[in-house]
C-alpha positions as CSV (number, residue, x, y, z in Angstrom):
1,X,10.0,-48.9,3.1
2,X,13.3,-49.7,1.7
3,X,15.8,-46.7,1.2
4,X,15.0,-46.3,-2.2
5,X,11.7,-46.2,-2.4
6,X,12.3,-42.6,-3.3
7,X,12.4,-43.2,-6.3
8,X,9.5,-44.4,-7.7
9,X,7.6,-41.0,-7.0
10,X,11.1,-39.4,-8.5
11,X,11.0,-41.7,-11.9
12,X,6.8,-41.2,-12.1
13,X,8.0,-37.4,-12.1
14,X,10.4,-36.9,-14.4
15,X,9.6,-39.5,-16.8
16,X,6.3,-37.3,-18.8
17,X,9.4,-34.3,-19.5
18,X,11.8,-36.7,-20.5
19,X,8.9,-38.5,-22.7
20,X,7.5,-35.5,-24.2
21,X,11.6,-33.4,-25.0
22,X,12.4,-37.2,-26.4
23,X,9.1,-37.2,-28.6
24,X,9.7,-33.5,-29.8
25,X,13.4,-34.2,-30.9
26,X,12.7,-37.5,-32.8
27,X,10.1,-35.8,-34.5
28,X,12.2,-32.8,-35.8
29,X,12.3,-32.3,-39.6
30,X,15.2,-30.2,-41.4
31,X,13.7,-27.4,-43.2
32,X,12.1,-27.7,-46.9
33,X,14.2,-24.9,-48.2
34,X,17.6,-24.2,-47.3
35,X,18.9,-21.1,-48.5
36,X,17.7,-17.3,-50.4
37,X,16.2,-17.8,-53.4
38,X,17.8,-16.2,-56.4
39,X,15.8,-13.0,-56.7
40,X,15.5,-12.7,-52.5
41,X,19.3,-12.6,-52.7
42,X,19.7,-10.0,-55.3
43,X,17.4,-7.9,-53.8
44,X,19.8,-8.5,-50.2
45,X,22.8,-7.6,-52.4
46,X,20.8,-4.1,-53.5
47,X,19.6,-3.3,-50.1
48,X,23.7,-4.1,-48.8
49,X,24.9,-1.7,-51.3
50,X,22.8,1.4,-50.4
51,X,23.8,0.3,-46.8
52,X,27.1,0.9,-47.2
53,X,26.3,3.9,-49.3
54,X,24.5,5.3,-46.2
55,X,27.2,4.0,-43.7
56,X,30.0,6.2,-46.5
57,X,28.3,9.7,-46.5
58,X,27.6,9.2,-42.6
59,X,31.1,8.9,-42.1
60,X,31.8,11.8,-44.4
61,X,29.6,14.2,-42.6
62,X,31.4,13.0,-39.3
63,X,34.3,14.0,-40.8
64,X,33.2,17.7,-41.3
65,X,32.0,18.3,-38.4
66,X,35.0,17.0,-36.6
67,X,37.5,19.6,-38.8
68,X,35.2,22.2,-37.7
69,X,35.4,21.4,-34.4
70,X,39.0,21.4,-35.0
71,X,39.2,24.7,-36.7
72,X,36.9,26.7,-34.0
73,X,38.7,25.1,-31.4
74,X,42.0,26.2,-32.9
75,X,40.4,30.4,-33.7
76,X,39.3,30.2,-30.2
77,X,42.8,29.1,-28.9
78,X,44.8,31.9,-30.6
79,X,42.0,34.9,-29.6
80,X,43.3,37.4,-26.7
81,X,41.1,36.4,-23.7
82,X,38.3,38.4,-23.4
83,X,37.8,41.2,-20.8
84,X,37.4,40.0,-17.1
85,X,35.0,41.2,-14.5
86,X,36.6,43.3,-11.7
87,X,37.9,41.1,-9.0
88,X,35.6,40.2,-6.1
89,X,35.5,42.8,-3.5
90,X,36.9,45.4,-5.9
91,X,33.5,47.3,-5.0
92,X,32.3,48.5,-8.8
93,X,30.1,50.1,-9.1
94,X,29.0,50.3,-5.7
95,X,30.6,49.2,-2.3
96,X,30.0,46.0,-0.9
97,X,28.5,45.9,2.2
98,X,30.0,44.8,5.6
């Protein structure tokens, strides 16, 4: 055997894959209709608009809740703070025990 007789088995191989991909792109067609038809693309524009409809009063609400986020965080802020529990070890109401 030479040293490339490797190759034969390696060409017998790979040459169906190549055969077939070839075969598939020669045979490609561009598509019969490029494009949205009229009426498909109005209906697109109506659906786009109630989109951003949605998207608006979504961002609206955000916005609410966000100032009252604000606002409670701000009540909460300036309230005295509340009453504490008695200190550990204080012994209220009864003794701890040793």
């Amino acid at each position: 055997m030479s040293d490339l007789s490797f190759l034969v088995p390696v060409a017998a191989i790979l040459a169906w894959p190549i055969t077939v991909v070839g075969k598939a792109i020669a045979n490609r067609r561009p598509p019969d209709d490029v494009g949205f038809p009229p009426r498909a693309a109005a209906h697109l524009d109506m659906r786009l608009a109630r989109l951003e409809q949605a998207v608006e009063a979504i961002a609206v609400e955000v916005e609410r809740v966000a100032e009252g986020q604000r606002f409670l965080a701000q009540v909460h802020a300036s309230q005295p703070p509340a009453v504490s529990a008695p200190p550990p070890g204080a012994g209220y109401p009864y003794p701890t025990p040793r």
